[in-house]
N, C-alpha and C positions, 0 to 999 in steps of 0.2 A: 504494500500500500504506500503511496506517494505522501512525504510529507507535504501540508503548505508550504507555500514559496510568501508568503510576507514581501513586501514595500517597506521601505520603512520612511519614518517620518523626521525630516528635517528641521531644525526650529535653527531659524535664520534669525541674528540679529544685523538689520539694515542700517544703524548708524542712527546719528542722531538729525539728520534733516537735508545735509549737505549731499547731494548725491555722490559726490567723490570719494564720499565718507565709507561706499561699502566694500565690504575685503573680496579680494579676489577668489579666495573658495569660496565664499558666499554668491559669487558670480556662475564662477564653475559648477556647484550645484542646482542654482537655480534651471543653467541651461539643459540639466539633464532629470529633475520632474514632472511628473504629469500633472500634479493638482497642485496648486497653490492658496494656502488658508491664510487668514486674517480675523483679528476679532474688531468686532465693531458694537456698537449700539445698537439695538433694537430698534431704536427712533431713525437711524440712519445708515448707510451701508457706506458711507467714505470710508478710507483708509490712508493715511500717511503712509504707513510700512510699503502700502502696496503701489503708492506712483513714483516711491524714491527706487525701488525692483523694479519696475515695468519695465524700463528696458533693457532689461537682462533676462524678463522671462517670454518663454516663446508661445507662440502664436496659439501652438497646440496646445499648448496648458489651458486647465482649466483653472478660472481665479471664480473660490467662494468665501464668503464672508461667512462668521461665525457670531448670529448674534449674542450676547450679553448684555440683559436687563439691569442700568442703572441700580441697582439697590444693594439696601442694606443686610436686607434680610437674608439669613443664610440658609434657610432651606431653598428658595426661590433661586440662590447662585446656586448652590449643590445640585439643584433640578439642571442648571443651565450648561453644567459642567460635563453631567453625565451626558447630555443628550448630546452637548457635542463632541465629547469623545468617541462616544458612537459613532457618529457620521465618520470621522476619521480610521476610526478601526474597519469600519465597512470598506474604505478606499484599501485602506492597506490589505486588507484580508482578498482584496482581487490581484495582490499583487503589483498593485502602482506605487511607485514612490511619490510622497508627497512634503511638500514644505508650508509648515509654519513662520508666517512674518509677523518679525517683533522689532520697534525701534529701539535703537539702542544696540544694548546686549541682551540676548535671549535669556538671559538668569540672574539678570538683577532688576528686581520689580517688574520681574513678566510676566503677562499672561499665559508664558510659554512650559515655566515651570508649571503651574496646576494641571494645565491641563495633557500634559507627560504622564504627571502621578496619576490623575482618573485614566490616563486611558492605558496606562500599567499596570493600573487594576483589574480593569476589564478585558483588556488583550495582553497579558502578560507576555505572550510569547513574541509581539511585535517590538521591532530593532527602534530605536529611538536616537537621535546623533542631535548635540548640539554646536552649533557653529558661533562663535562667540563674534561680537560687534563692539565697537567704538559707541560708550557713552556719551550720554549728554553731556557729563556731568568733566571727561575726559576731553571733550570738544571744547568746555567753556573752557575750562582751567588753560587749554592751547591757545582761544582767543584772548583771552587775558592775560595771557603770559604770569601765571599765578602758578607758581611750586605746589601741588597738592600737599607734597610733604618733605623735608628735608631732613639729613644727618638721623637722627635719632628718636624725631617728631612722632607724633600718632594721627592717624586720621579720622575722621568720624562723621561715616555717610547715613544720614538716615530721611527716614520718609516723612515729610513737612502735614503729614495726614492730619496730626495731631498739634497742630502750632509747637511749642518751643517746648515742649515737654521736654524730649529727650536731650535735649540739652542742658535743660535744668537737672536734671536726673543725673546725666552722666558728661557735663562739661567740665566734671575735675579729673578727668582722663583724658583727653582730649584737648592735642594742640589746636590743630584745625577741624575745622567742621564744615560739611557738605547737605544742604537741605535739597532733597528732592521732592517734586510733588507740593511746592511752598503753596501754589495755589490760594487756595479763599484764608490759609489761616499765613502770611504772610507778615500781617499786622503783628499776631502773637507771638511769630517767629523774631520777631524785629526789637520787640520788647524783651522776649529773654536774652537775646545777645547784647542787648544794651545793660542788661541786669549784671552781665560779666564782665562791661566792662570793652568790650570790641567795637563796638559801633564803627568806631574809625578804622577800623582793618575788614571792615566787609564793603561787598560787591552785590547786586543782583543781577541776574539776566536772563532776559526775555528772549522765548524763543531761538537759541542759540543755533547757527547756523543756518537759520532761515534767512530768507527776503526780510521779511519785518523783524528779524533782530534787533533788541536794545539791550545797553550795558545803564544798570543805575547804578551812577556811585555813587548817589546817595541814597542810603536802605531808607531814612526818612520817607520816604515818598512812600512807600511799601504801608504805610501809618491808613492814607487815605483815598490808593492805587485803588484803579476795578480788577479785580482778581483776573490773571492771565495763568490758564491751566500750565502753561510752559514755562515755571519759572524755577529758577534756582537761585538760593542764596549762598554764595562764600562767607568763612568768618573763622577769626582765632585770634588766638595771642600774635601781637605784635612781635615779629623778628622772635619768636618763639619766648616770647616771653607777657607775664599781665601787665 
C-alpha cells in the first residue's frame, strides 16, 4: 500500500513593506508553489504580504485568503483556527505545496506560528518549513541608523498590545526597548518611558518602509497622535546608561 505523498507548507516571511526587503529563498520558493495563503479580515480580503510577493509568485498559483474574525473572544478565534487549518491540510493532503505569507518574519508575532500548531495537530504527518524574513522592527532600526544593541547591552522587544506595561514590569532588565504593535495604546506606551526616565532617547515610526513613512522624534506627539496600526516605538538608556 502506497504511502501519502504530503505538500508541505511554507510560511514565508515577506519583509516589512519594502519590496526589496524579500530574501531570495523566499523568492525561490514562492516560484515553485501551487497555492498561496494569506490571512486577512473577514471585513476584507486585502493583503500587504500578498502585493509585496506578487511578483515572485506565478500565474499558476492559486492566491486564497484566510479569513480571521476581528475579536477577542477565544473560542470564536479557536473556531477560526481550526477551520483554517483545515483548508490547508486539504491542499497539502493532494499533494500540492503551499505557502503561507506573513510580513515581516514568519515567527515573531505571526499569524504563521498558530496556525502551524493547529494544523500539527490535525495533520500531524504534514512537512511544515519556515523561511524567516526581515523585520519591521530590523528595517526601522536600519532607517534610523539606531544600534538595536551594543557591547554587552540587553534588548527588549515586546508587543505594545498592552501600552507600557511590560516595561514597567521589566524595564530594570532592559537597556533598550522595542514596542511593537504600539498602535491605539501608544499614549501609554509614551508615559511609561517617560516614567524611566528616556523620553529623550526615543524615536517613533510610522509605517516603516512604506511610501507614507514617518520618523517622530518627538514621542510627545504619540500623547495626542490618531492611532496608526504600523507603529513602533524605540527607547532606552542613554549611551547605555539612566
Amino acid at each position: 500500500m502506497m504511502e501519502n505523498s504530503y505538500g508541505t507548507l511554507y510560511g514565508i516571511g515577506v519583509g516589512p513593506g519594502d519590496p526589496e526587503l524579500i530574501t531570495l529563498k523566499a523568492i525561490r520558493i514562492l516560484a515553485q508553489v501551487e497555492v498561496v495563503y494569506t490571512a486577512s479580515s473577514t471585513k476584507n480580503d486585502y493583503s500587504l504580504a500578498v502585493s509585496i510577493a506578487r511578483p515572485h509568485i506565478p500565474d499558476s498559483a492559486e492566491i486564497q485568503n484566510l479569513g480571521f474574525p476581528m475579536s477577542k473572544d477565544k473560542e470564536i478565534l479557536k473556531q477560526a483556527w481550526e477551520k483554517n487549518a483545515q483548508i490547508v491540510a486539504d491542499t497539502l493532503e493532494q499533494g500540492k505545496n503551499a505557502a503561507f505569507l506573513t510580513l515581516g518574519d514568519c515567527l515573531t508575532y505571526s499569524t504563521y506560528s498558530y496556525l502551524a500548531r493547529h494544523l500539527q495537530r490535525i495533520a500531524p504527518d504534514t512537512p511544515t518549513v519556515a523561511i524567516p524574513g526581515i523585520t519591521s522592527y530590523h528595517a526601522a532600526a536600519a532607517r534610523l541608523q539606531r544600534p538595536l544593541a551594543e557591547g554587552e547591552q540587553s534588548l527588549l522587544i515586546v508587543s505594545g498590545c498592552h501600552g507600557g506595561d511590560k516595561l514597567r514590569q521589566m524595564g530594570n532588565y532592559a537597556d533598550n526597548v522595542i514596542f511593537l504593535k504600539a498602535y491605539k495604546n501608544a499614549a501609554d506606551i509614551t508615559r511609561a518611558i517617560d516614567e524611566r526616565g528616556w523620553r529623550e532617547n526615543s524615536v517613533g515610526i510610522v509605517s516603516c518602509s512604506l511610501p507614507e513613512e514617518r520618523v517622530i522624534e518627538n514621542i510627545n506627539e504619540f500623547e495626542t497622535a490618531r492611532p496608526d496600526y504600523w507603529t513602533l516605538i524605540f527607547s532606552g538608556k542613554k549611551n547605555g546608561h539612566e
